[in-house]
C-alpha positions as CSV (number, residue, x, y, z in Angstrom):
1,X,69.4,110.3,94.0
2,X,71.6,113.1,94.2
3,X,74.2,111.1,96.0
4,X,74.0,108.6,92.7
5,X,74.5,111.2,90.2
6,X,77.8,112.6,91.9
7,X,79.0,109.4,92.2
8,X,78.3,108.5,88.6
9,X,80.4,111.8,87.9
10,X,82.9,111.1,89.8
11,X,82.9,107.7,88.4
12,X,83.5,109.8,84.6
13,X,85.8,112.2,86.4
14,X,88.6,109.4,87.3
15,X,88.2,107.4,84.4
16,X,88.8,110.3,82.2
17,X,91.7,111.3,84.7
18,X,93.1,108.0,84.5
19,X,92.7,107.0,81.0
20,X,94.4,110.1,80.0
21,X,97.7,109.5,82.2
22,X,97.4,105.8,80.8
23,X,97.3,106.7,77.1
24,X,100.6,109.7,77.6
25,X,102.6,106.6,80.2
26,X,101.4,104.7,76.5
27,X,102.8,106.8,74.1
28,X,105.5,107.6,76.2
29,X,106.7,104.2,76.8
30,X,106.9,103.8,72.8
31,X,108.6,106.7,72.1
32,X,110.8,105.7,74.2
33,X,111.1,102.3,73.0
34,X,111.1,103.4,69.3
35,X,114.0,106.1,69.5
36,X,115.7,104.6,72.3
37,X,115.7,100.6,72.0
38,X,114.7,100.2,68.4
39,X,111.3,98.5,69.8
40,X,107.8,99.4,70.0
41,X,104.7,97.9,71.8
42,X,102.2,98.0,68.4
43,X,99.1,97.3,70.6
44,X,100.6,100.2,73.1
45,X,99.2,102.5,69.9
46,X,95.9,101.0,69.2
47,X,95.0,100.7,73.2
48,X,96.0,104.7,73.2
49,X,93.4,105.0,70.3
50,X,90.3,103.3,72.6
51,X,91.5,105.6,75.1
52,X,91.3,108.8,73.1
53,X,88.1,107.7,71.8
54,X,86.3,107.0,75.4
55,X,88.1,109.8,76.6
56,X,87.0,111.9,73.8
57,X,82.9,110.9,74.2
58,X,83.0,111.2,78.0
59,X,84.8,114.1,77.7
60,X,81.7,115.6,75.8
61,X,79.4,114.4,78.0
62,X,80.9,116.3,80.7
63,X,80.9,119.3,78.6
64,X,77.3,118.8,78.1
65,X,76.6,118.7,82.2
66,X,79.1,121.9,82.6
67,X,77.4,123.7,79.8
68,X,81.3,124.1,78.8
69,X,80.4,123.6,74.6
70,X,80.9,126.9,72.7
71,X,77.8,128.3,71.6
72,X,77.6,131.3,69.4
73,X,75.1,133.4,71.3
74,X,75.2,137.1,69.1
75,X,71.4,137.1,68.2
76,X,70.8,135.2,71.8
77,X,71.8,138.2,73.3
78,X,70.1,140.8,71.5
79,X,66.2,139.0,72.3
80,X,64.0,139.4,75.4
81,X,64.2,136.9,78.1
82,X,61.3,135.3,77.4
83,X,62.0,134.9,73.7
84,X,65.6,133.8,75.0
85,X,64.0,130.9,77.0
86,X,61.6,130.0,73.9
87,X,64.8,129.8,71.8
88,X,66.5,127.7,74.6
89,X,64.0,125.1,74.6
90,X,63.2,124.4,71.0
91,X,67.0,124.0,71.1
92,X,67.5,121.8,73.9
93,X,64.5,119.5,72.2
94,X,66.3,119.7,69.2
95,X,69.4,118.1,70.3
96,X,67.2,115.6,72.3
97,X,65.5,114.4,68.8
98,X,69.1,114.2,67.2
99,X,70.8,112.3,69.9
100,X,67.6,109.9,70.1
101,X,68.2,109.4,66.6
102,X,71.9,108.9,66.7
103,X,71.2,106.4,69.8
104,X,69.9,104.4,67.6
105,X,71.9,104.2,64.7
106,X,75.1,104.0,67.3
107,X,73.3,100.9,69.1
108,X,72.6,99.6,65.2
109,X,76.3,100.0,64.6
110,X,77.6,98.5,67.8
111,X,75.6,95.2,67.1
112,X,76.8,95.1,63.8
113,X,80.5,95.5,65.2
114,X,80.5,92.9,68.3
115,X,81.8,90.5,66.3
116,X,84.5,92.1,64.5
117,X,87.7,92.6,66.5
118,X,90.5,95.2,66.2
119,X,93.5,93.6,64.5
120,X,96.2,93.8,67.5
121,X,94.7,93.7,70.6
122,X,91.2,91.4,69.7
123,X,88.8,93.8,71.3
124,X,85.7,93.8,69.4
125,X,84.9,97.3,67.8
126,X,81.5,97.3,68.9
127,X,83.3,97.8,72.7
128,X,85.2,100.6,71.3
129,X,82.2,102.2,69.8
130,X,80.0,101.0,72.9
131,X,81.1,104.2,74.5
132,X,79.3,106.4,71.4
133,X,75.1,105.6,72.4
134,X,76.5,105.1,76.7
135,X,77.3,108.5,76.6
136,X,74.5,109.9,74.1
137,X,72.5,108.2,76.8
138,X,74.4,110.1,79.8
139,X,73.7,113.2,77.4
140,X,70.0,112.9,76.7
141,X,69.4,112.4,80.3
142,X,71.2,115.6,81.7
143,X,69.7,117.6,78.5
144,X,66.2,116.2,79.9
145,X,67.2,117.8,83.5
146,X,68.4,120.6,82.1
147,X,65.2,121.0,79.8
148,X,62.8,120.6,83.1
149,X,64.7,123.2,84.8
150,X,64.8,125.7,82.0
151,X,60.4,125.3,81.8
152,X,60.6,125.6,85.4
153,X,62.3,128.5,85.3
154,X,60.0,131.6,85.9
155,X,61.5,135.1,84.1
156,X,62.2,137.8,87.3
157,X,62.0,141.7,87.1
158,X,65.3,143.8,88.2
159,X,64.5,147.3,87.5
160,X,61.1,147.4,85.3
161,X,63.3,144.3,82.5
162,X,62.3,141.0,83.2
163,X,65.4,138.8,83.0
């Protein structure tokens, strides 16, 4: 399973590394064109804009499995450890509910837009949204992990404080 899950990563990892060096060679290549040769690629622009999207949601997602997102944690700080995990996972089941929800209404969305494709290149919007509820989906499921290890998680004593 664990071999699955780094692969899926991975998977994220190149596609994010790749699609980023595709949409600067894309912009590049009509800067170029525009300044230099009076001609641009107009589909260069909106392919660039699919890219910074996906890029964008997968991006987050691996924020989400990093714990990399800034979280204002002032009043966090200042509560017991046991309060802290209490607080942690009314949170974590909080943004479970919300992405749930947003699943939803993204997978609503996406069926609505199948049809309807972008104006240069023909791809349907729904693909370019597609990405929206796959990587809700990618971040319910490592907020579900995450949850499970945080109940798991037993409070230790250093020095007479349980942390």
């Amino acid at each position: 399973m664990k071999k699955i899950e780094n692969g899926l990563w991975q998977v994220i990892d190149w596609f994010l590394f790749i699609g980023t060096l595709a949409m600067v060679l894309l912009i590049f290549i009509n800067v170029v064109g525009r300044y230099v040769f009076n001609f641009t690629f107009v589909s260069f622009e909106e392919i660039s804009r699919i890219l910074f999207v996906w890029g964008t949601y997968l991006g987050s997602t691996v924020a989400i499995k990093e714990s990399s997102h800034i979280r204002v944690d002032i009043i966090i700080n200042m509560i017991s450890p046991m309060a802290k995990k209490i607080v942690d996972i009314i949170a974590n089941l909080l943004m479970d509910f919300i992405m749930v929800i947003t699943i939803k209404a993204m997978m609503t969305l996406v069926m609505v837009n199948i049809a309807n494709p972008l104006p240069l290149t023909r791809i349907p919007y729904g693909v370019v949204q597609g990405i929206i509820p796959l990587s809700l989906l990618l971040m319910l499921i490592v907020n579900l992990v995450k949850l499970v290890e945080l109940i798991k998680l037993r409070p230790e004593k250093k020095g007479g404080e349980t942390v």
